[in-house]
Backbone bond lengths (Angstrom), bond angles and torsions (degrees), N, CA, C in turn:
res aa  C-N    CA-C-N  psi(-1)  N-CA   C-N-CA  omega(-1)  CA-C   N-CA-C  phi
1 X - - - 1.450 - - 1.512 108.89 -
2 X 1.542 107.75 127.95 1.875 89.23 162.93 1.360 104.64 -133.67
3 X 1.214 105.48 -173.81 1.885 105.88 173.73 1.342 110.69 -98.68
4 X 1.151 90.81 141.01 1.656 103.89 -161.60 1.741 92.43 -65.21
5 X 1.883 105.65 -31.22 2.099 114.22 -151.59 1.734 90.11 -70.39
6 X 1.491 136.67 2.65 1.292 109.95 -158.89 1.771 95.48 -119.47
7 X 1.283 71.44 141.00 1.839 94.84 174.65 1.758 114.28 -6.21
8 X 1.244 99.43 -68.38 1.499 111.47 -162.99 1.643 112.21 -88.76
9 X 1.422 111.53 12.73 1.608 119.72 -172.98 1.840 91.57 -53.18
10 X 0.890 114.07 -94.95 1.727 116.20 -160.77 1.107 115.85 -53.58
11 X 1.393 149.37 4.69 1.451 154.31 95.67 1.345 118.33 0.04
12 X 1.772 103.68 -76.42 1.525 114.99 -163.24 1.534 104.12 -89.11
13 X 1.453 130.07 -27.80 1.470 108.93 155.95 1.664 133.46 -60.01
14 X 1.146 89.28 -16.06 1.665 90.69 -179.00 1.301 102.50 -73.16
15 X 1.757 112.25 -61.68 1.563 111.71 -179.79 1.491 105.23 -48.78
16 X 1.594 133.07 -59.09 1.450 98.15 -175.10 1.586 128.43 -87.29
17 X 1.029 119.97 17.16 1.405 139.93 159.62 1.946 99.71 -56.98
18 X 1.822 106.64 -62.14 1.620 108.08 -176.64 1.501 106.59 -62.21
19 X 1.001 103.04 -35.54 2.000 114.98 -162.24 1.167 110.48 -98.64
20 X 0.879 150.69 -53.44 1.864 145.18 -150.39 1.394 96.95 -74.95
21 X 1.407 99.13 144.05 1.437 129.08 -175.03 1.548 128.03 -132.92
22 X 1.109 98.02 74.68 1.548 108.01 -169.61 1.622 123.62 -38.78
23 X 1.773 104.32 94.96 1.927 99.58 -165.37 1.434 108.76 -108.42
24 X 1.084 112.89 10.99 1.887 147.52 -161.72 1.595 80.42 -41.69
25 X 0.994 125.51 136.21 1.527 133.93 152.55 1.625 114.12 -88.31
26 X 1.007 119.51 111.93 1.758 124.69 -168.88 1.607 102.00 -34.47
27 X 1.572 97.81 -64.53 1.693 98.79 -159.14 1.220 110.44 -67.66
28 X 1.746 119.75 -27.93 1.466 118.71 168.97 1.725 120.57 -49.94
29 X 1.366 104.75 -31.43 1.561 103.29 -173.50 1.623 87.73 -87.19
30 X 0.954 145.48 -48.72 1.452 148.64 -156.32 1.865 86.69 -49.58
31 X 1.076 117.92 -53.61 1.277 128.31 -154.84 1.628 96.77 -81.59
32 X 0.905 128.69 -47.01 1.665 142.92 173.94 1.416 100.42 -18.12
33 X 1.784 86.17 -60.84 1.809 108.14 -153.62 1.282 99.27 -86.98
34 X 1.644 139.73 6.40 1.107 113.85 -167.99 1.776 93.61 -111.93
35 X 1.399 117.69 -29.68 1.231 148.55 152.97 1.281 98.23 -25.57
36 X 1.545 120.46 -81.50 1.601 138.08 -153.40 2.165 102.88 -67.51
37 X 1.276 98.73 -9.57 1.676 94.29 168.58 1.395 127.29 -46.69
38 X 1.066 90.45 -72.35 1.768 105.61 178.53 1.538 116.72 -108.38
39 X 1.687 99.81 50.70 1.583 106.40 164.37 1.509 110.67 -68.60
40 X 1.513 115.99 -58.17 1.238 103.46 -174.14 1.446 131.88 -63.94
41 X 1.229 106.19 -31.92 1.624 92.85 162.47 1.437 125.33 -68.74
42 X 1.613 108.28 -4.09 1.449 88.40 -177.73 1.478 99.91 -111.29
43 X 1.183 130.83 27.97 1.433 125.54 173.96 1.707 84.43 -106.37
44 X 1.457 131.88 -51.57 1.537 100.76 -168.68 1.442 99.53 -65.19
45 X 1.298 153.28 -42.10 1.530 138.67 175.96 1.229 92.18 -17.24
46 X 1.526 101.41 -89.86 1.521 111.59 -162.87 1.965 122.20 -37.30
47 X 1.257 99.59 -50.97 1.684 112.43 176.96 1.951 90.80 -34.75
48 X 1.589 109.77 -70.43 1.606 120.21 -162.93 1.294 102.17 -34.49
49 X 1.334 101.71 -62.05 2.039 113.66 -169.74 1.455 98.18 -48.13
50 X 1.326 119.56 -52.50 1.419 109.75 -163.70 1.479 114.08 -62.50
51 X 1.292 114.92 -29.15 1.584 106.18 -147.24 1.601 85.22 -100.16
52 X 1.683 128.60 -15.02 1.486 123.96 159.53 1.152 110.22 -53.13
53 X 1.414 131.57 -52.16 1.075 131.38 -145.15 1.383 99.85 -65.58
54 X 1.628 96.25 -69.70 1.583 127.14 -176.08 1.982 102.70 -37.08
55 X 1.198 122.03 -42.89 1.518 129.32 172.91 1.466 100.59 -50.42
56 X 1.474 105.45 -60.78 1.884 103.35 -173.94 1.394 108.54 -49.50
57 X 1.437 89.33 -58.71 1.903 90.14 -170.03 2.020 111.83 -71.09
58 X 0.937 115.08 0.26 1.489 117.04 156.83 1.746 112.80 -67.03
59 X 1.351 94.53 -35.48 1.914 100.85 -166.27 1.083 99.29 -69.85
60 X 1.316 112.67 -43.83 2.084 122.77 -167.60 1.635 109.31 -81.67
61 X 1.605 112.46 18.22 1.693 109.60 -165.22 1.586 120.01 -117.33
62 X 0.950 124.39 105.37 1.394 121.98 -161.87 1.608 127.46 -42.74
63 X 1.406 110.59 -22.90 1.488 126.13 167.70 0.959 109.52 -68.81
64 X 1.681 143.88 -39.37 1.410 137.36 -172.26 1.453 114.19 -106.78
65 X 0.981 92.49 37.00 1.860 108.80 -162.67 1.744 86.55 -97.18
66 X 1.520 105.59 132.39 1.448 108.23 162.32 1.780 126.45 -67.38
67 X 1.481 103.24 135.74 1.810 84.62 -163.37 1.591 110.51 -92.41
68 X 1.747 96.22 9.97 1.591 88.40 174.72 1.980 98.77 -94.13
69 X 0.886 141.09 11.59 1.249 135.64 -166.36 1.668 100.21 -88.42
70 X 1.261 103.70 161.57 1.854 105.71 -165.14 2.090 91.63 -73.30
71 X 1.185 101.21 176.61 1.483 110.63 178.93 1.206 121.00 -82.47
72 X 1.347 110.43 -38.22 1.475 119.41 155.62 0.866 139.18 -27.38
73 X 1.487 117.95 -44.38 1.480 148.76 -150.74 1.711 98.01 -76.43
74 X 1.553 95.09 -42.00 1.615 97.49 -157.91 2.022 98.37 -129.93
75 X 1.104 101.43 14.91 1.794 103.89 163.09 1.148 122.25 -35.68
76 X 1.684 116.00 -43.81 1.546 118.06 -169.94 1.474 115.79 -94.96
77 X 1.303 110.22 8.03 1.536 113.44 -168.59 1.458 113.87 -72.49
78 X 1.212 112.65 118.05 1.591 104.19 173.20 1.431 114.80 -138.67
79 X 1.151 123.13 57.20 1.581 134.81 143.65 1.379 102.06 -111.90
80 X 1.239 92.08 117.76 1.605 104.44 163.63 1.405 124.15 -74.76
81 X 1.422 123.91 -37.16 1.198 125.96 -177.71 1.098 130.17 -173.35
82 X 1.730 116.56 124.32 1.683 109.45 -153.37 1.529 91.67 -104.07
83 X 1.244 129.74 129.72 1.797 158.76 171.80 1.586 97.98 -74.47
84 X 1.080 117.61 91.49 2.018 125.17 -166.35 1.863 87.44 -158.26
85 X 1.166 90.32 113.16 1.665 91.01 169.45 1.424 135.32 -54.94
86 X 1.201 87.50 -16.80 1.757 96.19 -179.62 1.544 107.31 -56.51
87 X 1.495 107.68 -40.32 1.487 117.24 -174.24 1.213 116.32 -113.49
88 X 2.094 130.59 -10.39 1.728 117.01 150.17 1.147 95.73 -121.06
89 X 1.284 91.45 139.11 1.766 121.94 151.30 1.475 87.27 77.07
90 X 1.355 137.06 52.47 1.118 143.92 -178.89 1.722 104.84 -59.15
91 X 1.496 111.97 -59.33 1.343 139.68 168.90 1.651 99.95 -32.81
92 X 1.213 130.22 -68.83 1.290 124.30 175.68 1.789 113.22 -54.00
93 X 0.974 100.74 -63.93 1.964 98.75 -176.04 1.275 93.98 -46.55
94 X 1.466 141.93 -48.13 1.461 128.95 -176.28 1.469 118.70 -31.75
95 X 1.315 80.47 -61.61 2.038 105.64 -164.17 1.636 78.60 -44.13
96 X 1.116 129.11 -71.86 1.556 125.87 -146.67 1.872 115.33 -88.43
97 X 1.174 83.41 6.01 1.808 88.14 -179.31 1.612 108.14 -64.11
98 X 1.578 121.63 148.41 0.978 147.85 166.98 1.590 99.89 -56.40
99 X 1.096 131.53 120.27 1.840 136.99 166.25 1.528 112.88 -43.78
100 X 1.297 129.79 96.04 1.569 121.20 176.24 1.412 107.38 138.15
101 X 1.469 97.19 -37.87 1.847 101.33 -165.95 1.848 97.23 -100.94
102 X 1.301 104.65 78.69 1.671 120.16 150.65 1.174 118.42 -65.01
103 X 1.447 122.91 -20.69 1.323 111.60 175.86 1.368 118.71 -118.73
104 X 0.887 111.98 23.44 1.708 127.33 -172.69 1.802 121.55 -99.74
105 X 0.951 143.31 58.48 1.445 148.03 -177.93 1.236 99.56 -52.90
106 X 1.388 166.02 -59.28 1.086 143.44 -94.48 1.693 123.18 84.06
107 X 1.549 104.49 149.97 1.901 105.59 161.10 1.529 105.86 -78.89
108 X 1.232 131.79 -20.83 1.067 131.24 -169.44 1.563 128.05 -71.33
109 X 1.646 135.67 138.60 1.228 118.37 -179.35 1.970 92.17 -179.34
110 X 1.406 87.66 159.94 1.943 107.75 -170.17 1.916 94.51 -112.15
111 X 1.102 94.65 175.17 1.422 110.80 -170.63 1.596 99.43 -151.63
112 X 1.421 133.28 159.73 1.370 130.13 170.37 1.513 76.00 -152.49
113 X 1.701 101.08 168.23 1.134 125.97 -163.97 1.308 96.17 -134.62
114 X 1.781 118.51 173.38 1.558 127.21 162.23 1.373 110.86 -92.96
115 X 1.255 104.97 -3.02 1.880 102.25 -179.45 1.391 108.58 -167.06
116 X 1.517 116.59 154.80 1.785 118.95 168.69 1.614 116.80 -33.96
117 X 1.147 99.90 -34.08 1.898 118.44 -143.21 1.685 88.87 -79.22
118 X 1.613 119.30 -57.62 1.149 135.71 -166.07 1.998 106.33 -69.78
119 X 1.261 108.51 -31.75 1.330 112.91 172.94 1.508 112.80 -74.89
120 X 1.350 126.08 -48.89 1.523 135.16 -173.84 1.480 98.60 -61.50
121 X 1.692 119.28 -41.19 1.324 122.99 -158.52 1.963 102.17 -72.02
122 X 1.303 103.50 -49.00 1.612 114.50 175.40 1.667 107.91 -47.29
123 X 1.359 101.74 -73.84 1.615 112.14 168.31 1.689 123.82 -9.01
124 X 1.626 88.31 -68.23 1.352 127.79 -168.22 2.167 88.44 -65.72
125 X 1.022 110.44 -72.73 2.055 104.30 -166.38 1.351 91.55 -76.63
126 X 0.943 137.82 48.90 1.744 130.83 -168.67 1.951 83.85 -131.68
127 X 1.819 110.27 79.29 1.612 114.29 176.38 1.539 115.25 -73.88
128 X 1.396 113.59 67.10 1.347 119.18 174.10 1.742 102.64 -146.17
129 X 1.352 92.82 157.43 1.233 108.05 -170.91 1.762 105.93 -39.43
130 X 1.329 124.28 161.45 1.663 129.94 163.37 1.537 103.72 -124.90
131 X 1.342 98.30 144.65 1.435 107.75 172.95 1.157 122.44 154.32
132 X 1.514 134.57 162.54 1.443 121.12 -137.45 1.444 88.36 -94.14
133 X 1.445 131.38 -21.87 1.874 127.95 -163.95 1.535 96.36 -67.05
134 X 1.335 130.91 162.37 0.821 144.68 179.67 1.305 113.92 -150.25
135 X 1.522 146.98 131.31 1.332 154.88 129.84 1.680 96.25 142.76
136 X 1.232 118.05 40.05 1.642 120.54 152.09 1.259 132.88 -44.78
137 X 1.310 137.31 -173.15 1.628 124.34 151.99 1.977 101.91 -99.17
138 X 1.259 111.61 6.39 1.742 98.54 -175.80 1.953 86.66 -113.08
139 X 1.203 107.74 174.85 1.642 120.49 173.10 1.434 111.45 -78.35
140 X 1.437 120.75 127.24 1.496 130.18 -179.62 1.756 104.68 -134.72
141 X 1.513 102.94 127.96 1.276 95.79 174.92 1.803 99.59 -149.09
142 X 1.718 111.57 159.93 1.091 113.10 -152.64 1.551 88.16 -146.85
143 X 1.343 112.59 164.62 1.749 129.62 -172.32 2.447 90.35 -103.32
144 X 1.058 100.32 77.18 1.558 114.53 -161.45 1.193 93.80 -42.14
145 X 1.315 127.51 -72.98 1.642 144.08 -151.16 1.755 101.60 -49.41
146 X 1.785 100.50 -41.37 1.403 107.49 -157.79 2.190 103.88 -68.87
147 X 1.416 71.55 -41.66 1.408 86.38 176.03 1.313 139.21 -54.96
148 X 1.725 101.81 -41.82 1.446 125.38 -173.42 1.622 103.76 -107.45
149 X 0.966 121.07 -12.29 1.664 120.74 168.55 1.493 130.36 -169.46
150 X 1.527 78.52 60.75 1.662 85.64 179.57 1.368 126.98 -71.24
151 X 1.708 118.77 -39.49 1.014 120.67 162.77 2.253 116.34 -65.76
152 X 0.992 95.90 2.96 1.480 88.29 172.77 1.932 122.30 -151.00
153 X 1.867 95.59 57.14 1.162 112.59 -164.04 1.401 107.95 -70.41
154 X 1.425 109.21 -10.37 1.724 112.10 -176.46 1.517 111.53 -78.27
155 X 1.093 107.57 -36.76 1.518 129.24 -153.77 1.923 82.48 -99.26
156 X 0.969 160.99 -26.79 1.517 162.44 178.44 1.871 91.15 -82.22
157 X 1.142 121.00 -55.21 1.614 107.38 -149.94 2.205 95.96 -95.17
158 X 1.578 98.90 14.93 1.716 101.76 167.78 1.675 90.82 -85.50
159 X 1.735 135.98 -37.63 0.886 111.88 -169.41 1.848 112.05 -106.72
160 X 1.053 95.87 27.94 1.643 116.88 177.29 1.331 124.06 92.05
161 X 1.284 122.27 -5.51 1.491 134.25 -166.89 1.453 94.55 -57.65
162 X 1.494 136.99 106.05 1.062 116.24 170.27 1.499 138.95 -84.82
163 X 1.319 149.19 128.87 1.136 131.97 -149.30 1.797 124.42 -79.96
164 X 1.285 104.30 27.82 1.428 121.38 -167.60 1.925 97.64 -126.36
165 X 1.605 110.28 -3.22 1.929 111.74 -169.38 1.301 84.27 -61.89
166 X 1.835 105.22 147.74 1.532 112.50 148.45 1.324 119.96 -119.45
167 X 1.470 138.08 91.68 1.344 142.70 161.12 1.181 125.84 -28.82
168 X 1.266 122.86 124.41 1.759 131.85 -153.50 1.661 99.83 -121.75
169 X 1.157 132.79 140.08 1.516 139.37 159.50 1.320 110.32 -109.45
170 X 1.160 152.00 83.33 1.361 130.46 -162.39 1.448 110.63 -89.77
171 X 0.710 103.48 131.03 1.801 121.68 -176.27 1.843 118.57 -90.60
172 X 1.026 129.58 -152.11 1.534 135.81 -144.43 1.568 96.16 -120.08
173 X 1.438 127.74 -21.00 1.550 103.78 175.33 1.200 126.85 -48.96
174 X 1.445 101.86 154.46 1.577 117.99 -177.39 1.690 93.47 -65.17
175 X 1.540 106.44 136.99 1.309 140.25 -152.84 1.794 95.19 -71.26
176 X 1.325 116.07 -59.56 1.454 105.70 169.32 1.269 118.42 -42.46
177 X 1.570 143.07 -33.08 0.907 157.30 165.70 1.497 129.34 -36.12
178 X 1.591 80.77 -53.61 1.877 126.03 -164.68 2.042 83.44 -70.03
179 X 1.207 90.60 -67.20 2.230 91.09 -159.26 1.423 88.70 -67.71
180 X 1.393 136.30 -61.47 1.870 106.64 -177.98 1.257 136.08 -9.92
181 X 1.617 96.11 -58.59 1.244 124.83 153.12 1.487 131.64 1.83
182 X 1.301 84.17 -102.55 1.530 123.03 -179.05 1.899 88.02 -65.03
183 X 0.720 124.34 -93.75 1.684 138.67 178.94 1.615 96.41 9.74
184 X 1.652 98.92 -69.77 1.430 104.57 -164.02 2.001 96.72 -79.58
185 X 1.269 144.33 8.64 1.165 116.43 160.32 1.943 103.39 -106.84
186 X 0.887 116.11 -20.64 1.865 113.60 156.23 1.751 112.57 -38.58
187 X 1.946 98.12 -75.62 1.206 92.01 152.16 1.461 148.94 -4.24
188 X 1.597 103.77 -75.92 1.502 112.32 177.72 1.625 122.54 -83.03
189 X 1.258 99.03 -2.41 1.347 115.32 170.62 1.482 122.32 -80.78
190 X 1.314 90.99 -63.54 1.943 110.25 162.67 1.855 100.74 -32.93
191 X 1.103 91.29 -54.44 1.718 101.70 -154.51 1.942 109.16 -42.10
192 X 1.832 97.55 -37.37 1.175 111.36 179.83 1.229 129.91 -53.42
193 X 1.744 106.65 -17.78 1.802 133.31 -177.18 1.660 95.14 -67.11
194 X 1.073 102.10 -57.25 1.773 132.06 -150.56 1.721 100.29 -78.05
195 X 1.013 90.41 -38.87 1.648 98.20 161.54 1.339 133.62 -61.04
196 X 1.530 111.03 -46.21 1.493 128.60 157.31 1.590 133.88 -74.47
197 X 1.541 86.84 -20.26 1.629 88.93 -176.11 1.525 109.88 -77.25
């Protein structure tokens, strides 16, 4: 499909007018379209979960931590910083936001830690699927850096990628479900502070 309104429409129909090769597997599209019904309701599901989650894990994060609060309060905190557009590069997701959805970021979002121990530990109690795919309807999350540049962790953490990020997809579980979740890998993360201290 293209749009007819863009610059290069009668260009790129011609080329795939000469070229395209229809390899469509029947039952695959059958399934496409039966799939593609209730996409949009299930991307705002997903949007909600995420931007809950991403709220919790803002509370538990040492960057958004109030600096008048006692020290105590926030000793065990070890996410340094949750990557959720709402709060970087907000200005960019604007430019490209969908018209209507103000409250919609994405399932997508990064995590950094204060140490290896506290990242492996999150990872590790984090009872949802692992794996490098991302944008399912269930929760998928992966150790990114390790994945995407392991052989070149030096050359990733010159432009900050740290090798402890954990990349989140958040998916369609029921939301009580969703913060257990997350709860109990904060938890086991925290624990890693308390461990060292």
């Amino acid at each position: 499909m293209l749009n007819p309104n863009l610059r290069h429409y009668r260009a790129l129909k011609a080329h795939l007018q000469e070229n395209f090769t229809d390899e469509w597997y029947g039952p695959d599209a059958v399934v496409m379209e039966r799939n593609s019904r209730d996409f949009a309701s299930r991307v705002d599901a997903i949007n909600v979960n995420a931007r809950a989650v991403c709220h919790y894990l803002r509370s538990r994060c040492l960057s958004f931590q109030d600096p008048g609060a006692p020290p105590s309060s926030t000793s065990a905190f070890v996410i340094k910083k949750v990557f959720y557009p709402e709060w970087v590069t907000r200005e960019n997701y604007d430019i490209c936001r969908r018209p209507g959805k103000d409250d919609n970021f994405g399932p997508l979002f990064s995590l950094t830690f204060v140490s290896l121990a506290a990242s492996a530990a999150f990872y590790d109690a984090l009872p949802c699927a692992k794996g490098p795919s991302l944008g399912t309807n269930f929760t998928l999350t992966c150790p990114y850096t390790l994945l995407a540049h392991y052989f070149e962790l030096e050359w990733a953490a010159q432009y900050e990628v740290e090798e402890g990020l954990v990349r989140v997809s958040v998916g369609m579980e029921c939301m009580e479900v969703l913060m257990g979740w997350f709860e109990k890998a904060v938890e086991a993360a925290e624990s890693t502070a308390l461990e060292t201290a």
